[in-house]
N, C-alpha and C positions, 0 to 999 in steps of 0.2 A: 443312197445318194452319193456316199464314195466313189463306190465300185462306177457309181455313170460317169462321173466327172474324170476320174481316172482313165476311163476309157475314149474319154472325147480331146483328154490330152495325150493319149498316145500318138496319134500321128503326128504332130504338134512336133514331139521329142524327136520320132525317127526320122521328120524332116529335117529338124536340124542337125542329126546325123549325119544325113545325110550329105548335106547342105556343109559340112566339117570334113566329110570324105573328099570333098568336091574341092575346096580350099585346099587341103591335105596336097594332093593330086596337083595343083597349079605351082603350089609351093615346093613340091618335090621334081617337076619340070622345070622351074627357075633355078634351082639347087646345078641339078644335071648336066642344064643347058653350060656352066661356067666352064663344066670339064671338056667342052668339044674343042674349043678353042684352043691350039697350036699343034704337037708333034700327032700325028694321026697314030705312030707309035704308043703312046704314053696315055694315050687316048683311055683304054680301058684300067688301067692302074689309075687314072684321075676320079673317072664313076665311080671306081668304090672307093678310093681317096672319100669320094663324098659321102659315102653311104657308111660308113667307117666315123663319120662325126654323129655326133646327140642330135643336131638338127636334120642330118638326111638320114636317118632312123626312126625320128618323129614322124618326120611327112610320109616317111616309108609305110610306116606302121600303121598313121594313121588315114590310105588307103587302102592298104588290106581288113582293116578291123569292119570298116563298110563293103567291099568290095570281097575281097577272099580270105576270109575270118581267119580260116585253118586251110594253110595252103601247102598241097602236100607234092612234093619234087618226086622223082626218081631218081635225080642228080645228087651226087654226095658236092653237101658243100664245103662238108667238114672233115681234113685227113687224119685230124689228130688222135679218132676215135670210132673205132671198128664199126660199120653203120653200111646198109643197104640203102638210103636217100634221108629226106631232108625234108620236117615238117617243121613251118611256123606257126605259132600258134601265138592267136595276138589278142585277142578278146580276154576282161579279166576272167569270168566263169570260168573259163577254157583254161588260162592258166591257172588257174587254181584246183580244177580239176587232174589237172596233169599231173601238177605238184602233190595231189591226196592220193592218186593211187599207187601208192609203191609197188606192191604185187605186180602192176600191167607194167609203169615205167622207171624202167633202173636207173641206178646213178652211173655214172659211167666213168669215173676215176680212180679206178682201184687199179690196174696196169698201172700206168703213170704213180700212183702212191704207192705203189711196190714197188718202183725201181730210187723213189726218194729215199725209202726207209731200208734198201736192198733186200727185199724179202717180206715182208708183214706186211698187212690190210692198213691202215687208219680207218676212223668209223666211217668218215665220211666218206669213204668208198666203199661204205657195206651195205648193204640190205638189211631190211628188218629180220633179227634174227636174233638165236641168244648173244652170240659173240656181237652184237649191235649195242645191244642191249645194255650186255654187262661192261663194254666200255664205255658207252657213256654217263653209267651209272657209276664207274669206278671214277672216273675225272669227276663227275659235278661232288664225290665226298673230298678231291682235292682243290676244287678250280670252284668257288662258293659263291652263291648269287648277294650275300653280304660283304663278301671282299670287293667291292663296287666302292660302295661307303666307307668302308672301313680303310680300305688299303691303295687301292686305283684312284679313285678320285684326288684324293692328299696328293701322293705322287704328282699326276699331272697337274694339278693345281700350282702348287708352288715352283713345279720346274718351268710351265709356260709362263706362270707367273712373269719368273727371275727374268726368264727370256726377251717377254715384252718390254721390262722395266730399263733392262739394256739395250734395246735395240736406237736407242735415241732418234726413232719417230722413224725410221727404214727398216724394212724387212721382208728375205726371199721365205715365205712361208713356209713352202714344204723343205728346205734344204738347211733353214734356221729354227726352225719352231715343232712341224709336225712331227718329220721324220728322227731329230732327235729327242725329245720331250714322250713318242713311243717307242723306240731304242732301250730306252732308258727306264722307263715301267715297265717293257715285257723284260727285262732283266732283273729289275728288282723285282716285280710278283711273281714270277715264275722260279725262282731261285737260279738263272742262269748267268754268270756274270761277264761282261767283255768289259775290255780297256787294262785290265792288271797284265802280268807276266804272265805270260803263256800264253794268254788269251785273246781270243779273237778282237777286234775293236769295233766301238760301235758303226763306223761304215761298214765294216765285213758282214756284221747282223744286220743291215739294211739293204746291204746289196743281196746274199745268199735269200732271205725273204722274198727277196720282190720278184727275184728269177725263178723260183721254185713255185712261188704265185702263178707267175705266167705262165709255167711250164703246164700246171694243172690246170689252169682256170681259162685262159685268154690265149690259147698259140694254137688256134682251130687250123692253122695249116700246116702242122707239125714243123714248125723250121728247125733247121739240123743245127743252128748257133744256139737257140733257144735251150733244144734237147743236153747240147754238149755244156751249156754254161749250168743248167739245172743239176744236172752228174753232177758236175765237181763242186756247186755247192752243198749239195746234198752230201755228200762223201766229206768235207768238212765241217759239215754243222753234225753229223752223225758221229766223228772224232770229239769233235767241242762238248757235245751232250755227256756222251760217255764219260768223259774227263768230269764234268760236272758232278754226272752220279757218283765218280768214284772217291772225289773230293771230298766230295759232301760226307758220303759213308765213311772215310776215312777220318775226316775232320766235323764234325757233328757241331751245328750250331742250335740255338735258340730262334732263329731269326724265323717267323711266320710266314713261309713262301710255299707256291705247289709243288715244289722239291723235296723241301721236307714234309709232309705232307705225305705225299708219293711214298718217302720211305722210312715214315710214319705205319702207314699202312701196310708197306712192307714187313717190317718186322713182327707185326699181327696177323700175319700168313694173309692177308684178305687176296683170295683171288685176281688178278690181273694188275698184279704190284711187282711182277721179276723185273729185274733191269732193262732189259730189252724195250717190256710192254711201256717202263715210263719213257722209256726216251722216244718210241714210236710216241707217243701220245702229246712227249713236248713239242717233237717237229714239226706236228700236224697243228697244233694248238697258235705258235710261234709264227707259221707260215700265215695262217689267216689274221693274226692281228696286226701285226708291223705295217706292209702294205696298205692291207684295207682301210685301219681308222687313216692313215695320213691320208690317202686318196678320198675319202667320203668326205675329211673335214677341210681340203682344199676344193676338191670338184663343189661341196657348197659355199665357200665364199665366193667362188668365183662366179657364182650365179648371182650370187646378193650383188654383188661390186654392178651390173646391171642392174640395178632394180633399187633404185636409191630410199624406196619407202621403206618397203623389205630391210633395206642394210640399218634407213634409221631404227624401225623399232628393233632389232635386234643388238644396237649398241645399247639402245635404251632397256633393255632387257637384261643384258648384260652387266649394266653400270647398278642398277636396282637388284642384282644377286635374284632375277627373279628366273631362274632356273630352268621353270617348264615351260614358262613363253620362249625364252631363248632356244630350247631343244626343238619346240613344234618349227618355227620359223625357220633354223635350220634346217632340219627333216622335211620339208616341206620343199626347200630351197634344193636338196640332195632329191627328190623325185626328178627334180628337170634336168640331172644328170648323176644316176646312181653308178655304184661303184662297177656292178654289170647290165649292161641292157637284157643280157639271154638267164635263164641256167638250161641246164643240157639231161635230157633224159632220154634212154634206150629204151622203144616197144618191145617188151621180151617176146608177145605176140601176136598174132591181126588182133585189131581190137579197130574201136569208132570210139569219137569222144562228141563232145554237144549230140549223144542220143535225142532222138526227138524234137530236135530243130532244123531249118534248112541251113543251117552250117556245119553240120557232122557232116564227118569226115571219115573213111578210114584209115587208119593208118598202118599199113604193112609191118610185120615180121620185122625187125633191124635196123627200123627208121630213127634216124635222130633227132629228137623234137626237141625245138630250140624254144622255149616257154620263155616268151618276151612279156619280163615283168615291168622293165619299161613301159612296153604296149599299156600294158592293165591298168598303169598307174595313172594313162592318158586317155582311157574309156568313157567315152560318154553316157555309156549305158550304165555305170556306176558311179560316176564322179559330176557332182554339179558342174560345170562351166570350166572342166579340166585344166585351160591352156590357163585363167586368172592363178597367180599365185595367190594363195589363201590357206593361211598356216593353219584354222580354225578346222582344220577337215580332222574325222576320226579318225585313231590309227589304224584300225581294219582297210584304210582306205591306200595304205601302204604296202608294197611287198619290195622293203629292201634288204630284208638279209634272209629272205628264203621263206617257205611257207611247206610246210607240212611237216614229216618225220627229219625231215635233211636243213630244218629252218637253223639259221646260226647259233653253233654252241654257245658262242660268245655273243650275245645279240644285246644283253642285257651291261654287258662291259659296251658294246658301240652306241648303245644308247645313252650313255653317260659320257663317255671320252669324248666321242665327235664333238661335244655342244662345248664340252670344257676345254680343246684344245685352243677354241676359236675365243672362247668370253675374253681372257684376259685382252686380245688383241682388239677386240669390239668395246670392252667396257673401255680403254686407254684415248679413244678417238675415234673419229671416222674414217677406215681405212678407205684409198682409193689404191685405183693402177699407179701402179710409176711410168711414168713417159716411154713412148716406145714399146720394143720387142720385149724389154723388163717387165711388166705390166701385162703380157699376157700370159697363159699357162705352157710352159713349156714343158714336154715328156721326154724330151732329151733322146727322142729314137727308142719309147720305150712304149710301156701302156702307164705310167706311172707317172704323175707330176711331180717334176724335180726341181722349176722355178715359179715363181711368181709374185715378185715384189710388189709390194705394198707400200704407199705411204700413208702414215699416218695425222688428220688433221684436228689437234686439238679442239676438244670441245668442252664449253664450259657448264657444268652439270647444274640444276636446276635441283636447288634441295625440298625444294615442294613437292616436285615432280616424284623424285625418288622417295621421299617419304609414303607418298602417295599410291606409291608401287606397291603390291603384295609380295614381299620377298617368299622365295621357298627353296633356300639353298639347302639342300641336305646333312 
């Protein structure tokens, strides 16, 4: 009796697939149609102006996901990374498929993280392999899925804390809150310090982060500014590091950090603890956290700041220390604009992907598949009623920090930082926009939110409520 009823709702679903492709499609013509309007010039930097935002990616996406699942170019779209054409790949199966076969499709940052660390791999531009292996097996006995609780959470806690408590009801989120409040943790848990004598200050470790982010992750058309400002941050955080180790070994603390740690292990001969190996290991580590948590934990409020229900329960969430509702809402909030819409994998060889369905594809020798986890996270063939925000969804229903062997080392640090960097500002009031150009997200000519002020409007807490709440702060 299932299995009948099941099948008498199949069509039912494909129609309104369908029926979603077809929306998709009108709405990505309204999107289009804005850019035709003025210099005939400027004309085609406008269309992808559009296609360059979260919503003409949406609509994009979600006409290919009905229309051409897995659509494969011969045109390279991407210069930044040695490739014979260009496959999207938009269906969740499909990108998850992509993402589990390492053997067919490589990572393809390893050029670019050799010229960051001048010379040596980081893992994330390794393949599965023993040197794969053994480094990330050497980091997680430095970098501990308990130093969450134990060490990261405190940190941010009381420094967004301080942050909010002074902000007297204004504040540019990412430039007052995120970007310094993660500055300032990836310095103290890592053992690396800026702001003293000698040393770098904390904007130099937010600037050098973000450029050497771009340079690997987001600068698909290699630009030569991008490439030039990556160099010479890299060539100075490589100086900084060094300095650090040598500090450190010369000056030996007590202090509980992955520095010490690092050479800790060092001095127990343990395999992949020379000096070198930690400092490659801090730059790669450094480079993915600074950026990313600020940009996840800004690109979701600025979603909530839309979605006024959404924003209440998450203050009330917040205000109630109930932890894991605040995290789902957030996370949930961060799907309708994660930190990347693509990741990027190399066909080492012909191969086909969705075998056995009429959307396999092959995909040639060299092709760069751009596994749109955005797409996935907007499928209707796996997500009830996709476009509804609805925090209650499983997290299997997520892929924001990667999926398979390449999934975020740190996944289990963004999963706690993003929701903490936001509570205090959510528990304090209801934030809105501030009037004006203030008020929106500004990248400042980057890929990275640099503004976005908030104000905040007191609200008065309801101790029933909050009683009534199941706390579960950790």
């Amino acid at each position: 009796m299932t299995f009948l009823s099941n099948l008498l709702r199949l069509p039912v679903r494909w129609l309104a697939i369908l029926g979603g492709g077809i929306a998709d499609l009108v709405a990505l013509l309204k999107l289009l149609a804005r850019a035709f309007p003025g210099d005939k010039a400027g004309r085609q930097q406008r269309l992808l102006g559009v296609l360059a935002t979260t919503a003409g990616q949406r609509a994009l996406f979600g006409v290919l996901r009905v229309f051409w699942a897995n659509l494969v170019l011969r045109r390279k779209l991407v210069a930044a990374y040695d490739n014979t054409g260009t496959a999207i790949v938009t269906r969740d199966v499909d990108v998850r498929e992509v993402l589990a076969r390492d053997a067919d499709f490589l990572v393809v940052y390893e050029l670019r993280m050799r010229r960051i660390t001048a010379g040596e791999n980081f893992f994330l531009g390794m393949q599965d392999s023993p040197a794969y292996q053994r480094n990330v097996s050497a980091m997680r006995l430095a970098a501990r899925w308990e130093d969450v609780s134990a060490i990261i959470r405190p940190t941010v806690d009381e420094h967004a804390g301080t942050i909010v408590a002074g902000a007297e009801g204004k504040l540019d989120v990412p430039a007052q809150l995120t970007l310094p409040v993660v500055a300032d943790m990836v310095a103290r848990y890592f053992g690396t310090p800026v702001g003293g004598d000698g040393q770098p200050s904390r904007d130099d470790l937010i600037a050098w982060t973000s450029v050497m982010f771009w340079y690997l992750f987001i600068d698909l058309g290699a630009d030569p500014d991008v490439d030039r400002g990556a160099t010479e941050a890299a060539a100075a955080a490589r100086d900084w590091l060094d300095q650090c180790i040598a500090d450190r070994k010369a000056n030996p603390t007590e202090t509980d950090d992955v520095l010490s740690r690092c050479l800790g292990l060092q001095r127990a001969d343990i395999l992949g603890f020379d000096d070198l190996a930690i400092r490659n290991n801090l730059i790669g580590l450094i480079i993915g956290a600074v950026p990313t948590l600020s940009r996840a934990a800004v690109q979701a409020l600025d979603q909530l700041l839309d979605r006024p229900g959404p924003l209440a329960d998450a203050c009330a969430a917040a205000r109630a220390d109930h932890d894991s509702k605040l995290a789902a809402i957030v996370f949930e909030a961060l799907r309708f604009n994660p930190v990347n819409p693509f990741i990027y994998r190399r066909a080492l060889a012909d191969t086909t992907i969705a075998q056995g369905t009429l959307r396999a594809r092959r995909i040639p020798k060299g092709t760069l598949v751009l596994a749109s986890n955005l797409s996935a996270m907007f499928d209707p063939a796996r997500l009830d009623v996709p476009e509804r925000f609805d925090s209650t969804r499983p997290p299997d229903d997520y892929i924001l920090w990667g999926y398979g062997l390449h999934t975020c080392f740190g996944r289990h640090i963004n999963s706690a930082v993003v929701p903490a960097l936001l509570k205090p500002l959510l528990a304090a009031g209801t934030p809105r926009r501030a009037a004006g150009d203030a008020g929106k997200l500004d990248t400042a000519g980057t890929p990275f939110p640099a503004h976005l002020v908030v104000e905040l409007i007191p609200v008065r807490v309801d101790p029933g409520h909050r009683a009534g709440m199941a706390a579960d702060k950790p």
